[in-house]
C-alpha positions as YAML, in Angstrom:
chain: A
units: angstrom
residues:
- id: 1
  name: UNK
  ca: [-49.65, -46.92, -29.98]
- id: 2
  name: UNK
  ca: [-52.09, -48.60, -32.16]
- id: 3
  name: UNK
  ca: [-55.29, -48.60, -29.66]
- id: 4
  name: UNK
  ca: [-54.18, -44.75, -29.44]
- id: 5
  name: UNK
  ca: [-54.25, -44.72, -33.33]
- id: 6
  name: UNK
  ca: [-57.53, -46.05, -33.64]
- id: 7
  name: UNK
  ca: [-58.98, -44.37, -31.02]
- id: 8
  name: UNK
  ca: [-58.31, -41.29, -32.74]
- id: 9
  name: UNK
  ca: [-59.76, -42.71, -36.22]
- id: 10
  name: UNK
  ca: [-62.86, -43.69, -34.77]
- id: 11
  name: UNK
  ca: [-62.95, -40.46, -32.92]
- id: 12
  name: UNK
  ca: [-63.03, -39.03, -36.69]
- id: 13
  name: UNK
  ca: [-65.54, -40.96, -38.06]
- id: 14
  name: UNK
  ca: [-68.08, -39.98, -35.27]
- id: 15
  name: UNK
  ca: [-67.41, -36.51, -35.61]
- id: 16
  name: UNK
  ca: [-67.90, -36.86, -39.36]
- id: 17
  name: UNK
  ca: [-70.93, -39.00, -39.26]
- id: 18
  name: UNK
  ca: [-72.58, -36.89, -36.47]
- id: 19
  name: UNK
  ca: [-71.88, -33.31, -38.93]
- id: 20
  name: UNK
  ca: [-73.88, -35.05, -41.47]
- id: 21
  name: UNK
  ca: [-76.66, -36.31, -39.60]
- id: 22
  name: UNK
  ca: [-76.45, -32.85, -38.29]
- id: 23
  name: UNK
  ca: [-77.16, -31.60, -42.04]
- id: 24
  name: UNK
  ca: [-74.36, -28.95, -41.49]
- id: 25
  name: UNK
  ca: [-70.53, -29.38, -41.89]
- id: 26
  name: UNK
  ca: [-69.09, -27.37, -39.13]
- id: 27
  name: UNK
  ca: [-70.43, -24.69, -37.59]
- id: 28
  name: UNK
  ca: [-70.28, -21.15, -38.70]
- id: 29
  name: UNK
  ca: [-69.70, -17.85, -36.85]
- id: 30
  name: UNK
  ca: [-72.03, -14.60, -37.03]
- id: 31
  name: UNK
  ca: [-70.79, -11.83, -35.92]
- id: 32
  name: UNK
  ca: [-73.08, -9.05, -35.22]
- id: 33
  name: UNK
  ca: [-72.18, -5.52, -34.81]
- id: 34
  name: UNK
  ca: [-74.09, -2.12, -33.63]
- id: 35
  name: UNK
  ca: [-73.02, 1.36, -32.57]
- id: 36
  name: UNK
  ca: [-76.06, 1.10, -30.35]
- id: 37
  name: UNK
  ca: [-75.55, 0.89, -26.51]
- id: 38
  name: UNK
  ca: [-76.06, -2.28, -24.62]
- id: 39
  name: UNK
  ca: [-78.99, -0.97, -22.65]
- id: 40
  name: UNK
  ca: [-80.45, 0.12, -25.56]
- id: 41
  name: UNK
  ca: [-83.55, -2.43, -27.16]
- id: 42
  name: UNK
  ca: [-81.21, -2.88, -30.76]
- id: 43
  name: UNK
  ca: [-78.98, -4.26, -28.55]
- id: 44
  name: UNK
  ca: [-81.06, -6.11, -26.10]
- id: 45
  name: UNK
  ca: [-82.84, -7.32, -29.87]
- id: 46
  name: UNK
  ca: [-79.51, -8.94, -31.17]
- id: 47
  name: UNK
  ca: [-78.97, -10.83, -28.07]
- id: 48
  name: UNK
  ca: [-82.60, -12.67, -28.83]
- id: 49
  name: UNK
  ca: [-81.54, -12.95, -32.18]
- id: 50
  name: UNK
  ca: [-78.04, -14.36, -31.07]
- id: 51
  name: UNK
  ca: [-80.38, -16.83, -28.54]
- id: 52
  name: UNK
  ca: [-83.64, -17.89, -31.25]
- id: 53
  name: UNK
  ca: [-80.20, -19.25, -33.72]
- id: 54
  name: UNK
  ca: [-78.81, -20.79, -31.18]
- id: 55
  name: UNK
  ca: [-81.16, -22.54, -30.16]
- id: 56
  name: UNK
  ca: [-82.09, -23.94, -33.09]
- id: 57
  name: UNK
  ca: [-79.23, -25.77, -33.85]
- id: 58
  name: UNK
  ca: [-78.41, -25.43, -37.12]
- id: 59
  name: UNK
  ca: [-74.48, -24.73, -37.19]
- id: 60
  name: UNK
  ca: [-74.39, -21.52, -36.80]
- id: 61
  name: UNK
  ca: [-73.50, -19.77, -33.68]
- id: 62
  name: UNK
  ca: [-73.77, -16.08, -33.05]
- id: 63
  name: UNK
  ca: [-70.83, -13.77, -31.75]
- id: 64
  name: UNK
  ca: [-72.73, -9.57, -30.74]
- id: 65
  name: UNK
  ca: [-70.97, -6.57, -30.51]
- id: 66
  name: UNK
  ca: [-72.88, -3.82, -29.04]
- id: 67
  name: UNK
  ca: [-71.63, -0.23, -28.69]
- id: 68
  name: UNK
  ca: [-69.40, 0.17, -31.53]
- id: 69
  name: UNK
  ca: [-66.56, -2.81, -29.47]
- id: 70
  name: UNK
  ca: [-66.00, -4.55, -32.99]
- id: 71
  name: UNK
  ca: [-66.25, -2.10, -36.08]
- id: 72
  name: UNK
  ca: [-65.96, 1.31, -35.30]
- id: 73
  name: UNK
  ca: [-69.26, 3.21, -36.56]
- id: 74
  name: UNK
  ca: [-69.19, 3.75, -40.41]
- id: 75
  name: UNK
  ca: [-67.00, 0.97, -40.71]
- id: 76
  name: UNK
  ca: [-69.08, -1.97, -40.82]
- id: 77
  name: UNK
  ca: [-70.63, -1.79, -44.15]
- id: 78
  name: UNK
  ca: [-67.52, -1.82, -45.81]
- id: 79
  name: UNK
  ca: [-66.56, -4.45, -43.74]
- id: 80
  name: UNK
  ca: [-69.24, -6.31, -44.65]
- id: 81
  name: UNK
  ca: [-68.54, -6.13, -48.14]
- id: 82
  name: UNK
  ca: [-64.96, -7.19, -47.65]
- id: 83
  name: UNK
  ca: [-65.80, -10.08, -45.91]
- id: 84
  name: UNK
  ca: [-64.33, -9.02, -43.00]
- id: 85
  name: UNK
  ca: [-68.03, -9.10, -40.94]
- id: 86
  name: UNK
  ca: [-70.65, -10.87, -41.09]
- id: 87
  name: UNK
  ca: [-73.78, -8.83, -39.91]
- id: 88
  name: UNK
  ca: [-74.28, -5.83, -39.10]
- id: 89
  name: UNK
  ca: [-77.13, -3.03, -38.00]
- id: 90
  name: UNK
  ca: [-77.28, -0.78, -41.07]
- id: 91
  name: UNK
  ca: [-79.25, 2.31, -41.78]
- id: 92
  name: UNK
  ca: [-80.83, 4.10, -45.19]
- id: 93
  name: UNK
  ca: [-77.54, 6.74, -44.59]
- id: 94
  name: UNK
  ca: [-75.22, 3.98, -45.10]
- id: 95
  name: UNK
  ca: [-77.12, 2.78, -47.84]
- id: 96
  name: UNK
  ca: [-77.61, 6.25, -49.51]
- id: 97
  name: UNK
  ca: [-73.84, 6.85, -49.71]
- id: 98
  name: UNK
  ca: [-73.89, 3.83, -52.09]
- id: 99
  name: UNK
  ca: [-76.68, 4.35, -53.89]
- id: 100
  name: UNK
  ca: [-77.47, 8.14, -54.11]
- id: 101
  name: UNK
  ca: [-81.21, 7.53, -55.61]
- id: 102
  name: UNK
  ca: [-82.21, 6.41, -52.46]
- id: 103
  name: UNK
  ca: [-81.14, 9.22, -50.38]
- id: 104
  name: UNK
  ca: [-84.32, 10.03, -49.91]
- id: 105
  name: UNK
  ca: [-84.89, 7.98, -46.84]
- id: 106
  name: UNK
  ca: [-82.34, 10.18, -44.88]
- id: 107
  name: UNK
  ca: [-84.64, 13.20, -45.50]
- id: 108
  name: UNK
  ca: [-85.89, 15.03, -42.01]
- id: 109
  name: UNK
  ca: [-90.19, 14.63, -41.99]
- id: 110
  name: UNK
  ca: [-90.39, 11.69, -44.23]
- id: 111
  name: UNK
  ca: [-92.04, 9.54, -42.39]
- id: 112
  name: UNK
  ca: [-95.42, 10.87, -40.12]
- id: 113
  name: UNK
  ca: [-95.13, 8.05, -37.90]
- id: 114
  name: UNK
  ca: [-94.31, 4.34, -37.20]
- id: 115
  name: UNK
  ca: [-97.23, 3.32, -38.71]
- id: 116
  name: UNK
  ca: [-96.14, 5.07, -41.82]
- id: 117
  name: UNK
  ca: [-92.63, 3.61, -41.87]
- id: 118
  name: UNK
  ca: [-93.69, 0.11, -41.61]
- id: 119
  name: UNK
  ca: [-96.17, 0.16, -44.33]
- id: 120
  name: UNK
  ca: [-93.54, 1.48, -46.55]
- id: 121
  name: UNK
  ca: [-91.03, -0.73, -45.85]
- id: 122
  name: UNK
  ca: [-92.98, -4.08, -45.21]
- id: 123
  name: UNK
  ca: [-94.73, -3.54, -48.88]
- id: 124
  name: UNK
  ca: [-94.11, -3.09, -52.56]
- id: 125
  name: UNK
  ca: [-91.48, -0.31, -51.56]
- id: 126
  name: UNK
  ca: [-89.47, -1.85, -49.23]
- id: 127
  name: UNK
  ca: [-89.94, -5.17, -51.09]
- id: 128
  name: UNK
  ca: [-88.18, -3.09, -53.99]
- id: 129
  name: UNK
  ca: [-85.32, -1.47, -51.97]
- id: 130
  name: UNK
  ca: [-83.99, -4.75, -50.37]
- id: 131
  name: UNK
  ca: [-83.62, -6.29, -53.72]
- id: 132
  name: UNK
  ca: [-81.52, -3.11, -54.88]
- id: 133
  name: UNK
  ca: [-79.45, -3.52, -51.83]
- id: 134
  name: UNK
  ca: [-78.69, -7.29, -52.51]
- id: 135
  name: UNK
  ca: [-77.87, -6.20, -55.92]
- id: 136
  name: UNK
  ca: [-76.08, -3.40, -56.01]
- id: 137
  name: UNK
  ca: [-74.64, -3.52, -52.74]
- id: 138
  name: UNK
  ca: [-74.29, -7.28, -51.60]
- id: 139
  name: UNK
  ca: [-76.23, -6.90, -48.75]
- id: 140
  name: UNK
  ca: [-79.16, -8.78, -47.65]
- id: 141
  name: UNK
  ca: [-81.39, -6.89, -45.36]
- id: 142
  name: UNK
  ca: [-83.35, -9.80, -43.59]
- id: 143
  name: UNK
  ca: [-85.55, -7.33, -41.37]
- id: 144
  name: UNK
  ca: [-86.42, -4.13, -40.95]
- id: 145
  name: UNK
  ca: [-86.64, -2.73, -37.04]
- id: 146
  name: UNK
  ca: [-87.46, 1.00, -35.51]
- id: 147
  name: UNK
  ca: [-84.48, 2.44, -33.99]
- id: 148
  name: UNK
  ca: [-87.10, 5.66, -33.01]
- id: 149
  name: UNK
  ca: [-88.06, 9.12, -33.59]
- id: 150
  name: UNK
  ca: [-85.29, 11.37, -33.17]
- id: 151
  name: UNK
  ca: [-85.00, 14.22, -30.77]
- id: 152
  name: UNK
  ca: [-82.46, 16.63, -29.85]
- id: 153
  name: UNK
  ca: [-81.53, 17.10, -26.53]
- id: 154
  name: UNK
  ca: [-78.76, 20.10, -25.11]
- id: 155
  name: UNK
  ca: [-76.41, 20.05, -22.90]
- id: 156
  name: UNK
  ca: [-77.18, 23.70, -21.52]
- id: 157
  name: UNK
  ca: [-80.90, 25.00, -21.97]
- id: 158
  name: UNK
  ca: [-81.89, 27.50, -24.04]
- id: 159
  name: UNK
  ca: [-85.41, 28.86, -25.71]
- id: 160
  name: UNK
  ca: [-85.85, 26.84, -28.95]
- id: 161
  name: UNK
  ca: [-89.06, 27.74, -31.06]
- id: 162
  name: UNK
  ca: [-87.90, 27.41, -34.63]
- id: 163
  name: UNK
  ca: [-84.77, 26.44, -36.19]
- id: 164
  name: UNK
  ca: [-83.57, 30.04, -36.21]
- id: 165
  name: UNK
  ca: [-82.57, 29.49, -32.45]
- id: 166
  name: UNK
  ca: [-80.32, 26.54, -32.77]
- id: 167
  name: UNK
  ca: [-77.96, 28.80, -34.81]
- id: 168
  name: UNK
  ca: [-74.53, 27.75, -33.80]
- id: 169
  name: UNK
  ca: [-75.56, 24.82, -31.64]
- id: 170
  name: UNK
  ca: [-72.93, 22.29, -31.99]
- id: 171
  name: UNK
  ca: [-74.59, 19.37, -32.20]
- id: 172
  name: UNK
  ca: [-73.15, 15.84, -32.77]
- id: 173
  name: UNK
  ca: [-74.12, 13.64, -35.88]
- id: 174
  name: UNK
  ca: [-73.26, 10.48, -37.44]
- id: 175
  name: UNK
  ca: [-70.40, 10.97, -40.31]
- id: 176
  name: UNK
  ca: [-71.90, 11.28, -44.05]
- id: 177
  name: UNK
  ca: [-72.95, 14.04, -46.49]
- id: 178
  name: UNK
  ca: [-76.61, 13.54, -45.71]
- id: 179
  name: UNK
  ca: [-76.10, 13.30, -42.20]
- id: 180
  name: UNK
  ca: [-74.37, 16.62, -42.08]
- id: 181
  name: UNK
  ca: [-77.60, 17.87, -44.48]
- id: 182
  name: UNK
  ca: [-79.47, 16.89, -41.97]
- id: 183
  name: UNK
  ca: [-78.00, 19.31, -39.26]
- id: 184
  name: UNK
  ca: [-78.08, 21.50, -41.56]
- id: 185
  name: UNK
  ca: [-82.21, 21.17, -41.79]
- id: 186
  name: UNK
  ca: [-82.79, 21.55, -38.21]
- id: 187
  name: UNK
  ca: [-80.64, 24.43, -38.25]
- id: 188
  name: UNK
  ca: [-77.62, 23.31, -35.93]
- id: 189
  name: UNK
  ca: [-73.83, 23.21, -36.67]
- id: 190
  name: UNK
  ca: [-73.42, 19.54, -36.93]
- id: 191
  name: UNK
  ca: [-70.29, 17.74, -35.87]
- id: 192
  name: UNK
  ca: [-69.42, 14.30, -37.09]
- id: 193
  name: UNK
  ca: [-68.84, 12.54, -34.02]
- id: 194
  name: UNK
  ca: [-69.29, 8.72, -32.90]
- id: 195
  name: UNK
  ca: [-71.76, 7.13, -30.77]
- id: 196
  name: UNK
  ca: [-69.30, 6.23, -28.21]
- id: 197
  name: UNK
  ca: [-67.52, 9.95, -27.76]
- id: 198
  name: UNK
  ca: [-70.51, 11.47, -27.39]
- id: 199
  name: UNK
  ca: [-70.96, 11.17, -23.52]
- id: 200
  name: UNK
  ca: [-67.82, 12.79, -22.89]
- id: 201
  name: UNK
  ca: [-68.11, 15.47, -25.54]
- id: 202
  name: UNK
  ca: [-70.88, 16.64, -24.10]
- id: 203
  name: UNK
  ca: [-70.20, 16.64, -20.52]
- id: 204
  name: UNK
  ca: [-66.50, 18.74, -21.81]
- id: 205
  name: UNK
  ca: [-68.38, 21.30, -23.81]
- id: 206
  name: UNK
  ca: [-66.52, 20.17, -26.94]
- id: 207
  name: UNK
  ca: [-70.42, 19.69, -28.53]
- id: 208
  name: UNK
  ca: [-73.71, 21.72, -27.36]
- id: 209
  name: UNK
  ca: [-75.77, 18.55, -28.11]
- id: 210
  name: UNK
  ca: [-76.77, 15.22, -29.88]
- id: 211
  name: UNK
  ca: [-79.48, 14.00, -31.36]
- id: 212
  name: UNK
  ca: [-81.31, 10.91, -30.95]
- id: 213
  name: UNK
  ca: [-84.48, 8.63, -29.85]
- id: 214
  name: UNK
  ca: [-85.00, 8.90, -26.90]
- id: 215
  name: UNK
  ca: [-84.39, 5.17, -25.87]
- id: 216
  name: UNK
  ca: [-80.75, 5.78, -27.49]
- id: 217
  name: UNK
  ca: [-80.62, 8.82, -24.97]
- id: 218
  name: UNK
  ca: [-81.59, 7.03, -22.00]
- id: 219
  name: UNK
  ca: [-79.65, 3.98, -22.41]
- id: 220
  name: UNK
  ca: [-76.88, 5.65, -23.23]
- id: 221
  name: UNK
  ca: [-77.38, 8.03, -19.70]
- id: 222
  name: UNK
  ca: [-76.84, 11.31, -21.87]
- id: 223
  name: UNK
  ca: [-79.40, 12.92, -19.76]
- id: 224
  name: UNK
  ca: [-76.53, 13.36, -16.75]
- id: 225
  name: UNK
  ca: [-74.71, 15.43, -19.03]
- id: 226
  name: UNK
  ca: [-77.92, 17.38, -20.43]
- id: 227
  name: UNK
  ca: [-79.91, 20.32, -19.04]
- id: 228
  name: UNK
  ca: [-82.95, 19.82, -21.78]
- id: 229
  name: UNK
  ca: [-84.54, 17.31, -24.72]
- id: 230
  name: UNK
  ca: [-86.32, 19.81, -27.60]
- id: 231
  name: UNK
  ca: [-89.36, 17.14, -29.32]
- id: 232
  name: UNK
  ca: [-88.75, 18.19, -32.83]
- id: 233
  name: UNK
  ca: [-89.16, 14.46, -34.16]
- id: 234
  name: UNK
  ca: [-86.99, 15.48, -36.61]
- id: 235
  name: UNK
  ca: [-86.77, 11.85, -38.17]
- id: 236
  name: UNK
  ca: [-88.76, 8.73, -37.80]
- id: 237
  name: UNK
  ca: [-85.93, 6.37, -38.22]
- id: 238
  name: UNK
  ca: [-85.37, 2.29, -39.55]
- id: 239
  name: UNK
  ca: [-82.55, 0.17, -38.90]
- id: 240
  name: UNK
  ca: [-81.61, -2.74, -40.91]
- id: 241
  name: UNK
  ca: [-80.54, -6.26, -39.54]
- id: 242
  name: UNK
  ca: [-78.51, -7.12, -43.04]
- id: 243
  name: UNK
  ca: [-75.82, -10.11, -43.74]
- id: 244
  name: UNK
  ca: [-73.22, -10.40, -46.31]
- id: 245
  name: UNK
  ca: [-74.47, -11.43, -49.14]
- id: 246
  name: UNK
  ca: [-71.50, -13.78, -50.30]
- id: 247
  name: UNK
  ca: [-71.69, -15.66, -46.66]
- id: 248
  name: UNK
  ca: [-75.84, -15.71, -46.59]
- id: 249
  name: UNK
  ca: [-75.30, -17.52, -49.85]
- id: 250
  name: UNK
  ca: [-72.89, -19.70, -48.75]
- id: 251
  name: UNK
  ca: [-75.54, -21.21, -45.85]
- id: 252
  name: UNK
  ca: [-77.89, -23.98, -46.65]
- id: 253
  name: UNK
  ca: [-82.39, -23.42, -46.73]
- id: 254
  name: UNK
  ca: [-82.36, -24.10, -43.01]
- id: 255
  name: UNK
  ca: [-79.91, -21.97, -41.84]
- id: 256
  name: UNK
  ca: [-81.30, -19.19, -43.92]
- id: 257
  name: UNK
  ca: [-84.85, -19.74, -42.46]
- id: 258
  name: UNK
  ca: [-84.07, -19.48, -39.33]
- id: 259
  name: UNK
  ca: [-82.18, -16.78, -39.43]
- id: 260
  name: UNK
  ca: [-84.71, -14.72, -41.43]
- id: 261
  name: UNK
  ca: [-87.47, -15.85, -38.70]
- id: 262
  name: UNK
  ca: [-84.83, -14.90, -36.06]
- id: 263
  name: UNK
  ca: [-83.92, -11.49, -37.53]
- id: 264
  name: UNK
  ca: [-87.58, -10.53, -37.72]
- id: 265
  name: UNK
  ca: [-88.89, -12.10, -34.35]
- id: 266
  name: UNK
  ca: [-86.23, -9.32, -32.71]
- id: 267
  name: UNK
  ca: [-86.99, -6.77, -34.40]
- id: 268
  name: UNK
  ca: [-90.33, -7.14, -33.53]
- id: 269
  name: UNK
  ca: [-89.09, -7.21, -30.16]
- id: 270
  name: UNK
  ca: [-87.28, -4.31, -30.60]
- id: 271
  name: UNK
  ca: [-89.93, -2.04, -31.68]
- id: 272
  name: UNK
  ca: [-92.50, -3.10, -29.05]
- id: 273
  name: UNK
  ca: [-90.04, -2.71, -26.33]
- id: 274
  name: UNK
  ca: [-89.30, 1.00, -27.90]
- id: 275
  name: UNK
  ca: [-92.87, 2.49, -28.56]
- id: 276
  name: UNK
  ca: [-93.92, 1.50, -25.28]
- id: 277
  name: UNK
  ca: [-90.68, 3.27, -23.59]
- id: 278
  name: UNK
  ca: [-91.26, 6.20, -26.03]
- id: 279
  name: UNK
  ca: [-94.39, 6.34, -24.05]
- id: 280
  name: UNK
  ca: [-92.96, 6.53, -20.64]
- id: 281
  name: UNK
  ca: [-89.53, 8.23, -21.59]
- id: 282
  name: UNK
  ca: [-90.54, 11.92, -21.62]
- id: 283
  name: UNK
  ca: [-92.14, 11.61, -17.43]
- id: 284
  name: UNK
  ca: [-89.08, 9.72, -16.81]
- id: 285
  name: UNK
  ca: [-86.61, 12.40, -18.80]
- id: 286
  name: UNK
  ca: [-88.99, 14.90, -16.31]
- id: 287
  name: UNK
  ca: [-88.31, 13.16, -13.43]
- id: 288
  name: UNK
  ca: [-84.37, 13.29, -13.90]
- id: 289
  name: UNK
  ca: [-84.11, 17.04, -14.09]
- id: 290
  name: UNK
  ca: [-84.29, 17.27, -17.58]
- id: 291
  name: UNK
  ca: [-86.24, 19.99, -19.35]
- id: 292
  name: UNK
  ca: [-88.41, 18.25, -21.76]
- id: 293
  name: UNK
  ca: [-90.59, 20.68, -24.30]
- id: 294
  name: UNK
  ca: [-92.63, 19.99, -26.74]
- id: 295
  name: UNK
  ca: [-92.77, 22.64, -29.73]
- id: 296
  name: UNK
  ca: [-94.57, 23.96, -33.27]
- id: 297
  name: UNK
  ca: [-93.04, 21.83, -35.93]
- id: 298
  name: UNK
  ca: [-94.49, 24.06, -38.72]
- id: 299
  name: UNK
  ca: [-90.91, 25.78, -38.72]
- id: 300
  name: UNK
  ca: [-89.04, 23.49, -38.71]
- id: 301
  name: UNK
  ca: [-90.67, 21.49, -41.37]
- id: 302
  name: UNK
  ca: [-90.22, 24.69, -43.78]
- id: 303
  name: UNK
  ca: [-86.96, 24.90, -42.93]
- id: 304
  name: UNK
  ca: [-86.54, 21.11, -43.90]
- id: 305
  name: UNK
  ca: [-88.27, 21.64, -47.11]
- id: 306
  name: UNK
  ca: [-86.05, 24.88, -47.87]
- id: 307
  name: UNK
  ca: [-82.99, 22.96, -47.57]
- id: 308
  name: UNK
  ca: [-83.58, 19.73, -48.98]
- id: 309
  name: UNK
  ca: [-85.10, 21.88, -51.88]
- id: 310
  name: UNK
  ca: [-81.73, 24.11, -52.67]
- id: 311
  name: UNK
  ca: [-79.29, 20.92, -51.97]
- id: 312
  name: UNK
  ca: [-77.51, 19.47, -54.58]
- id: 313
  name: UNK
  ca: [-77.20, 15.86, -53.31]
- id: 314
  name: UNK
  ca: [-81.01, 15.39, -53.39]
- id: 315
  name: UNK
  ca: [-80.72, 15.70, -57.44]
- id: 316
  name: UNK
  ca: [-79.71, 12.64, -57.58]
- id: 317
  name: UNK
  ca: [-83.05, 11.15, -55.43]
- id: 318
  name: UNK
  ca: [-85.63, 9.21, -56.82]
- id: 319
  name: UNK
  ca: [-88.40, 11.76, -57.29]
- id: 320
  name: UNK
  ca: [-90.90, 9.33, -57.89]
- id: 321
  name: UNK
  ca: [-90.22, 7.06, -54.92]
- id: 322
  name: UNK
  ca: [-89.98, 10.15, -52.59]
- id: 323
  name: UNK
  ca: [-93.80, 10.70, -54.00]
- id: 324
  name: UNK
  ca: [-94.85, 7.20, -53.44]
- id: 325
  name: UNK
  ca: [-93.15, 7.29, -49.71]
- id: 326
  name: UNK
  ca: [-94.94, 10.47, -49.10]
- id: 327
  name: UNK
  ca: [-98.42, 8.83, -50.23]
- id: 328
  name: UNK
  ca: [-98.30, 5.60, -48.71]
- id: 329
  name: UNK
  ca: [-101.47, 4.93, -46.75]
...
């Protein structure tokens, strides 16, 4: 009884001693959660973030969640905020519901390119928003990654020149006001739907189409329930690798370093794995039966601009940012 005694108090004193020579007291949990597929490269990204933490050994181990299994989609930035989640892959919609001056981000045409989006978002602008986030929000955004140019693809095909001729498409979209105005700018009849009903929505007929980049449509094998993909690049889109605020404060220099270094090293991997599959996509699209047409834009840009201009949620925008995002070079 007493070697069993001791045996257990030295047992505690090495686990003790050990945790500080570790520099951590116990190890902490992450959990990471995405809507996005997990073929897709956000997914494939947080499982190299999940592995660079690990692997540095810090105390803090890393739980992912692809396709929507943890937090249903829309849910997780509340969650975040109550504590109930730890990270998350958030986008400016998400954000704009929060804080309606920054709506502008969720406009259709924004952004011209990649090129465009990352040199607003890794400068003064993007330097700007993720301190408003932290602030008003208590979310830290730790990187910023490109989830793709958006495209619409149909279940059944049909001539589409201008937005005139999506008139009464149904056509899936995330939940939110200015993802419904954003339907409403490519001139479909948007239905709030999420990621993981979309397959079989489409192949029932209960929705006409989704839209998406074309990565998300791939890996998500939406082209076996789709006759056509209509290249509108509609939106050039980020997505946000962001931790509570409350728990990032909560972890010591180290842990927040190599997390940050983590968070950025997959996104990097993310977007490199994407551009170069946008490259190849539309052949392979081709070679799978699907109808893939590229088209004016002029139309549906005016359309954009028509809509955005008579809405009364974009009152509340930042003018001046939207100006500054427009001119960044």
């Amino acid at each position: 009884m007493k070697l069993g005694c001791a045996l257990r108090a030295a047992l505690v004193v090495a686990a003790t001693l050990s945790a500080i020579g570790s520099g951590h007291a116990a190890d902490v949990t992450v959990r990471f959660s995405t809507a996005a597929p997990p073929a897709d490269f956000l997914a494939k990204a947080l499982e190299a973030f999940k592995a660079e933490v690990e692997a540095a050994n810090v105390g803090v181990k890393v739980e992912t969640h692809p396709a929507s299994t943890l937090f249903r989609q829309g849910t997780e930035v509340p969650a975040l905020q109550r504590g109930n989640l730890e990270m998350s892959t958030m986008t400016t919609f998400e954000v704009g519901q929060q804080m309606a001056e920054y709506g502008l981000f969720n406009r259709a045409y924004l952004f011209r390119d990649y090129d465009h989006l990352r040199t607003v978002f890794d400068g003064p602008i993007g330097q700007g928003y993720r301190r408003a986030v932290a602030d008003k929000m208590g979310i830290e955004i730790l990187s910023v990654a490109y989830l793709g140019t958006r495209q619409v693809n149909l279940r059944q095909k049909r001539s589409v020149k201008a937005p005139g001729d999506l008139a009464g498409v149904k056509m899936r979209m995330p939940a939110g006001p200015e993802w419904l105005l954003l339907g409403k700018a490519i001139g479909v009849s948007p239905v709030p739907l999420g990621m993981p009903e979309v397959y079989l929505a489409l192949k029932t007929g209960s929705i006409d189409g989704q839209e998406n980049p074309l990565s998300i449509l791939n890996a998500a094998k939406f082209y076996e329930v789709s006759e056509q993909v209509v290249l509108i690049s509609h939106m050039v889109q980020p997505v946000f690798f962001d931790i509570a605020k409350p728990f990032w404060d909560k972890l010591t220099a180290e842990q927040k370093a190599v997390l940050e270094r983590a968070a950025r090293n997959a996104a990097k991997q993310n977007d490199t794995g994407r551009l170069n599959d946008e490259k190849a996509i539309v052949e392979a699209l081709k070679g799978r039966g699907l109808a893939v047409e590229a088209i004016d834009l002029a139309p549906f840009r005016a359309m954009a601009d028509k809509v955005y201009g008579e809405a009364d949620v974009t009152k509340a925008w930042n003018a001046g940012l939207t100006r500054q995002v427009i001119d960044a070079r």
